[in-house]
C-alpha positions as CSV (number, residue, x, y, z in Angstrom):
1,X,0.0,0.0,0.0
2,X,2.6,2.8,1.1
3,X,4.5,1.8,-2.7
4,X,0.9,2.4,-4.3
5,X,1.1,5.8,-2.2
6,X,4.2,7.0,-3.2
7,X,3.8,6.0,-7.1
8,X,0.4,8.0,-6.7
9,X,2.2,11.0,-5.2
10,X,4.8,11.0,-8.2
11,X,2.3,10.8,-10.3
12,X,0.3,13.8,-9.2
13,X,3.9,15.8,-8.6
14,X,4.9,15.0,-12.4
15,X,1.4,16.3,-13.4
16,X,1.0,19.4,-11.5
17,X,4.5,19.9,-12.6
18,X,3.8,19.9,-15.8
19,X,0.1,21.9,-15.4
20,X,2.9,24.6,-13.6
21,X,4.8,24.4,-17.3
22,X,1.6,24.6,-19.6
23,X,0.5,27.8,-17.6
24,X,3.6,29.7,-17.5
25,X,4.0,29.2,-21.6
26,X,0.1,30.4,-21.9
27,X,1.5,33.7,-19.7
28,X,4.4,33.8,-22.3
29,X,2.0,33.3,-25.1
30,X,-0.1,35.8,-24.3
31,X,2.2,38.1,-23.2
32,X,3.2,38.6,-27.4
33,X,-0.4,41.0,-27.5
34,X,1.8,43.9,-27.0
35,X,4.3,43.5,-29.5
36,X,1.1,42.2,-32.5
37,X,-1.2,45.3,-31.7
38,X,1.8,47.6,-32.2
39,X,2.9,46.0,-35.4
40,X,-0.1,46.5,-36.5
41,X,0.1,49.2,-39.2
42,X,-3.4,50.7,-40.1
43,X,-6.4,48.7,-38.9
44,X,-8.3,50.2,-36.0
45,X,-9.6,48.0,-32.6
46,X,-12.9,47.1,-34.6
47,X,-10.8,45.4,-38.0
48,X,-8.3,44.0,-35.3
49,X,-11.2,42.4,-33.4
50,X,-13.1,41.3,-36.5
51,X,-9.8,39.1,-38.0
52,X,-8.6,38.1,-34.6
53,X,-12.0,36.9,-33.5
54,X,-12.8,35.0,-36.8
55,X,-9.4,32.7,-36.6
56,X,-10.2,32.2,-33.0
57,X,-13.4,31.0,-33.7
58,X,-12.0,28.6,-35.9
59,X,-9.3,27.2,-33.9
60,X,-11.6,26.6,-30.6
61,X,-13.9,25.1,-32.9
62,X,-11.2,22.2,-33.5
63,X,-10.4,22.4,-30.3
64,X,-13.6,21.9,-29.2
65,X,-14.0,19.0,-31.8
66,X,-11.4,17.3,-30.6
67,X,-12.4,17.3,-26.6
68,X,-15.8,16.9,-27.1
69,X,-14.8,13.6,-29.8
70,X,-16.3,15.7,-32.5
71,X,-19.3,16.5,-31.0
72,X,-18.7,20.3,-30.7
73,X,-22.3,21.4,-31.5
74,X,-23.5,19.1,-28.3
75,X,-20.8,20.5,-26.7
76,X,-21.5,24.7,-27.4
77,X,-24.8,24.1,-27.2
78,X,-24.0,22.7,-23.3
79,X,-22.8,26.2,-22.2
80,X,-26.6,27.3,-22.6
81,X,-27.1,31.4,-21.6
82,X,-24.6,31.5,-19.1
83,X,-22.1,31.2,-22.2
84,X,-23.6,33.9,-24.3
85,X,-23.6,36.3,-21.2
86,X,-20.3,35.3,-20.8
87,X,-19.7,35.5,-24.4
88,X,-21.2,38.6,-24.3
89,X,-19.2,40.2,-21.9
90,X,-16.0,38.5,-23.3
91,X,-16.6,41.3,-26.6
92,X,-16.2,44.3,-24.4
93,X,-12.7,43.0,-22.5
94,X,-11.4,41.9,-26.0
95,X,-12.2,45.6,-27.4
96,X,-11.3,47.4,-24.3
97,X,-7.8,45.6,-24.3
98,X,-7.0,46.3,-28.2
99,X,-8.2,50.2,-27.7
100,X,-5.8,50.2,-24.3
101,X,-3.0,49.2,-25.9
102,X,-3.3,50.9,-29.3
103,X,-3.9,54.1,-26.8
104,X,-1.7,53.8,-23.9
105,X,1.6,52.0,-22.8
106,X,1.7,48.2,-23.0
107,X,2.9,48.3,-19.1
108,X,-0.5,50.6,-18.0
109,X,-2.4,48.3,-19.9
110,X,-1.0,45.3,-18.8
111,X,-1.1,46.3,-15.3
112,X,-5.0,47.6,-14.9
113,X,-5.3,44.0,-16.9
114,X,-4.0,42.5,-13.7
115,X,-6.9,43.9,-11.8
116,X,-9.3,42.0,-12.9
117,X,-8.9,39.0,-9.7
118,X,-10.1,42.1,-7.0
119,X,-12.9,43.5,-9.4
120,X,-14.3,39.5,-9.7
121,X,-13.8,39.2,-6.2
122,X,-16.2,42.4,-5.3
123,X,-18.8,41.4,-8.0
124,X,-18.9,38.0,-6.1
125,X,-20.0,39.4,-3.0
126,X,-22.6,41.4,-4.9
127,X,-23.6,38.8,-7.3
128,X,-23.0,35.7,-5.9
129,X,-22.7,36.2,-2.1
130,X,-19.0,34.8,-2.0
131,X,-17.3,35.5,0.6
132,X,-13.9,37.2,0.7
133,X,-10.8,36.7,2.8
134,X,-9.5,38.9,4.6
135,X,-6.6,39.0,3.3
136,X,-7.8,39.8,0.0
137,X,-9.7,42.4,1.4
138,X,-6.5,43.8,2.3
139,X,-4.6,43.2,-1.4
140,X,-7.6,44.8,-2.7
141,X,-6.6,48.1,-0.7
142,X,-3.1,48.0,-2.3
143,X,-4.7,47.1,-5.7
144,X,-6.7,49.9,-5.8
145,X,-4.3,52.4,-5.0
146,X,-1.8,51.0,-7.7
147,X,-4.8,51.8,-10.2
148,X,-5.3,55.1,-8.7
149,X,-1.3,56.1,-9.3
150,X,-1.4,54.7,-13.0
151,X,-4.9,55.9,-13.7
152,X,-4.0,59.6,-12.4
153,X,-1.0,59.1,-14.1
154,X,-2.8,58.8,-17.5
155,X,-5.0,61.7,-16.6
156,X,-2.4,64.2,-16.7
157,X,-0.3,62.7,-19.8
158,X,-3.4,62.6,-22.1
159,X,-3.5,59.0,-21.8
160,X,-6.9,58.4,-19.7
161,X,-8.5,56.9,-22.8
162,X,-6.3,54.2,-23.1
163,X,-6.7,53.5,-19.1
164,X,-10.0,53.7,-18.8
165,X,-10.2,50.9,-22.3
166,X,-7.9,49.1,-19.7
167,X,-10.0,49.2,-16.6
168,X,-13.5,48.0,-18.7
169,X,-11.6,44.8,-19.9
170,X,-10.5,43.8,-16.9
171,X,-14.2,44.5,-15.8
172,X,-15.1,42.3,-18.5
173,X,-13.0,39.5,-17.7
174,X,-14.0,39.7,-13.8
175,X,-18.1,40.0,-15.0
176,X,-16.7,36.6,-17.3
177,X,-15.2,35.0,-14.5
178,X,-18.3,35.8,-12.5
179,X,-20.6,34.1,-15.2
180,X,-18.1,30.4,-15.0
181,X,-18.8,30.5,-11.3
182,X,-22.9,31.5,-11.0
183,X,-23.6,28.6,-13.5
184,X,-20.2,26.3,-12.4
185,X,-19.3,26.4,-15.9
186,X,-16.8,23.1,-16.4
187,X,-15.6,24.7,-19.6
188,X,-15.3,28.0,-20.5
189,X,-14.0,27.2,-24.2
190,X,-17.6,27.0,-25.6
191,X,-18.1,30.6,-23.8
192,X,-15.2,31.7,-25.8
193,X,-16.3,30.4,-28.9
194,X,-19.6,32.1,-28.5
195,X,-17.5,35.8,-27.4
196,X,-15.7,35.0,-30.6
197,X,-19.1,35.1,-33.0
198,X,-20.2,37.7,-30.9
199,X,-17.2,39.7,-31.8
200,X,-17.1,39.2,-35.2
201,X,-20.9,40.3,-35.9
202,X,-20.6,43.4,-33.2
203,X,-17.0,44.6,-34.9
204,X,-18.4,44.2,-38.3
205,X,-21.3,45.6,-38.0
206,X,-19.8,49.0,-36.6
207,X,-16.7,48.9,-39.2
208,X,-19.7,49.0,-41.9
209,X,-22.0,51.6,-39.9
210,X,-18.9,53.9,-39.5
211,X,-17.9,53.5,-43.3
212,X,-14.0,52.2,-42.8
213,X,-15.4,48.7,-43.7
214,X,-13.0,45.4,-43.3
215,X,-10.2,46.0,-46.0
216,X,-7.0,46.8,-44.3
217,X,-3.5,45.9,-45.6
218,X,-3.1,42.4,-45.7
219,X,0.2,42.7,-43.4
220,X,-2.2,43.6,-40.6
221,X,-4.9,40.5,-41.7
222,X,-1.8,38.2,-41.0
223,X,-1.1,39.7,-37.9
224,X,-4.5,39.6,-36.8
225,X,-5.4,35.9,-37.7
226,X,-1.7,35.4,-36.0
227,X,-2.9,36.6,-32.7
228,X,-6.8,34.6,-32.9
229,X,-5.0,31.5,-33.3
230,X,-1.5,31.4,-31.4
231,X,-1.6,34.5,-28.8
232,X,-5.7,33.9,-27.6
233,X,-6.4,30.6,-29.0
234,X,-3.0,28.5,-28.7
235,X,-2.6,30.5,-24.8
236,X,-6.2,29.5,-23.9
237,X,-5.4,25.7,-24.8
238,X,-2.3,25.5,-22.6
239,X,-3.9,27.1,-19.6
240,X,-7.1,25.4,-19.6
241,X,-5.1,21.8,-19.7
242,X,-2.4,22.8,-17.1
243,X,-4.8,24.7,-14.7
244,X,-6.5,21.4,-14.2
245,X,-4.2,20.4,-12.1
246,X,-3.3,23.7,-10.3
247,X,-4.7,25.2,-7.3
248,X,-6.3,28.2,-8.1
249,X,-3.8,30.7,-5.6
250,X,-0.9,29.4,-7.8
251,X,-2.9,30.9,-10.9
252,X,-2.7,33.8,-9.8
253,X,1.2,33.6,-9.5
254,X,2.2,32.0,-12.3
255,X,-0.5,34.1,-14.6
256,X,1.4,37.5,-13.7
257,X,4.2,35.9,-16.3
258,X,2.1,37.7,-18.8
259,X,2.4,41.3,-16.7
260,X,5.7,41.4,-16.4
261,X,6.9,39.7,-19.8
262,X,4.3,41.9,-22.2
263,X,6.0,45.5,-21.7
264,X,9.2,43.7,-21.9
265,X,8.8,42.2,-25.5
266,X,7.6,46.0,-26.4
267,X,10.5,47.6,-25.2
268,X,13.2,45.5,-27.0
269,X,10.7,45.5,-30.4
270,X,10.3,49.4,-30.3
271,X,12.1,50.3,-27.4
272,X,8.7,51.5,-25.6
273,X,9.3,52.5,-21.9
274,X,6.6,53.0,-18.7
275,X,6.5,55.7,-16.8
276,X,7.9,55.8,-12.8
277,X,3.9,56.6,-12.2
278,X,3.4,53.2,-14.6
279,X,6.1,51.1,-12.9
280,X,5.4,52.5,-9.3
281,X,1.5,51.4,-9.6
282,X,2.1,48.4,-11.4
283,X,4.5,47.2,-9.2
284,X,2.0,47.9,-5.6
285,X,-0.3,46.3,-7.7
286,X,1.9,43.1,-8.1
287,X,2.9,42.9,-4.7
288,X,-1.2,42.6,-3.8
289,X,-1.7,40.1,-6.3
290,X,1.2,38.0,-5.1
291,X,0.2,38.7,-1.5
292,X,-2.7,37.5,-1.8
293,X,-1.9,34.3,-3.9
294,X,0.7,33.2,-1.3
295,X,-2.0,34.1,1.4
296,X,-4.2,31.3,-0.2
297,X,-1.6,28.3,-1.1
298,X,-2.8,26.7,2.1
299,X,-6.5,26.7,0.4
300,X,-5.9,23.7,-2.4
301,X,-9.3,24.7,-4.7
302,X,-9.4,24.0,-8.0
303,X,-10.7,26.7,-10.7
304,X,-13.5,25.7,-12.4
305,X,-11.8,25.8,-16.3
């Protein structure tokens, strides 16, 4: 029995292991949104959205295929209203993260991201009735006044826009995250297909209404379709398999390799730099985040992804 115990506990070491590798190379993955929005050329957040959303849709559709044993219909069709909501909500953090970056550094952007755990964990207590630890409680203080430095920070360099695109998508991921848990979602894939149809009819139909229409350069199609598949779609597959296997507080860790890596592929591309305002709120704001993932190692719960 205590050899059956110890091959067991090798077992689930090599596997969390390697749930630890497939979410740090999702952070890395998606990390490259910085350095693809920026070499984008002419195409505005709508045409970006449009072309990124259509070979998303694609790729989660074979993905799909191939977990569901090609029943991806059965398996969409599963996530009910809960996934369009979520879906729905899914559009408006996709927008407001191409607008923030196209408007304002990759490091504010990528920072107010980061928010998004505190703003799901207040709209849980609203929403859902969840109840939050003190501790967090406590992060969130820190959180908030990192936002406050990089959001007045943005005020008085012109850049609100861009910050305020920033703060919405991390609302939208939150409200998203909010969605998985009301209905215990067991996949948010199917969600993320449905955000990705969603996003293709709502950024087409206001590229025609405003007149500038879907033809861009073909350089900036590529580099659209590039990001739906390997940046959103490619990410999404290693994090959903390796945060199977992770507790949730670890997430939270090992997702910040996304934070920290995003300005630095922008500043050896095009040499792009944050501001001490930027760097100063960012980095308060990844001191609560880490605080409060180490606060909850003890708690071993598993995401429901």
């Amino acid at each position: 029995m205590k050899a059956i115990d110890e091959s067991i506990d090798r077992q689930d070491s090599i596997s969390h292991v390697r749930g630890v590798v497939l979410v740090l190379m999702a952070g890395v993955i998606w990390s490259s949104i910085g350095v693809g929005v920026r070499s984008i050329e002419q195409a505005n957040v709508w045409q970006i959205l449009f072309y990124r959303s259509l070979a998303m849709s694609l790729f989660l559709f074979i993905l799909i295929s191939l977990r569901s044993r090609y029943r991806p219909v059965q398996r969409i069709r599963q996530a009910g209203f809960p996934g369009v909501i979520g879906g729905a909500v899914l559009v408006v953090a996709f927008a407001g993260g191409i607008h923030a970056i196209q408007t304002t550094t990759v490091a504010n952007a990528m920072f107010l991201f980061a928010a998004a755990p505190f703003i799901a964990a207040v709209l849980g207590l609203i929403v859902l009735g969840e109840r939050v630890r003190r501790a967090t409680w406590i992060a969130m203080v820190f959180a908030f006044l990192g936002v406050f430095l990089m959001v007045m920070q943005g005020v008085s360099t012109g850049r609100l826009e861009g910050n305020i695109a920033a703060l919405l998508s991390a609302v939208g991921f939150a409200m998203f995250t909010i969605v998985l848990r009301w209905k215990k979602l067991q996949d948010m894939l199917p969600a993320i297909f449905i955000a990705g149809l969603l996003a293709m009819v709502v950024s087409s139909s206001i590229s025609i209404v405003q007149g500038y229409g879907l033809s861009i350069p073909a350089r900036d199609v590529l580099i659209s379709l590039a990001l739906g598949v390997f940046q959103v779609g490619l990410g999404l597959a290693a994090y959903t398999t390796g945060s199977r296997v992770v507790p949730a507080a670890e997430l939270a860790l090992l997702a910040m390799t996304e934070v920290l890596l995003a300005p630095l592929w922008v500043w050896l591309y095009f040499g792009e730099t944050a501001s001490s305002y930027t760097l100063m709120g960012g980095g308060v704001l990844l001191i609560a985040i880490a605080g409060n993932a180490l606060s909850g190692l003890r708690h071993k719960t598993l995401p429901v992804l």
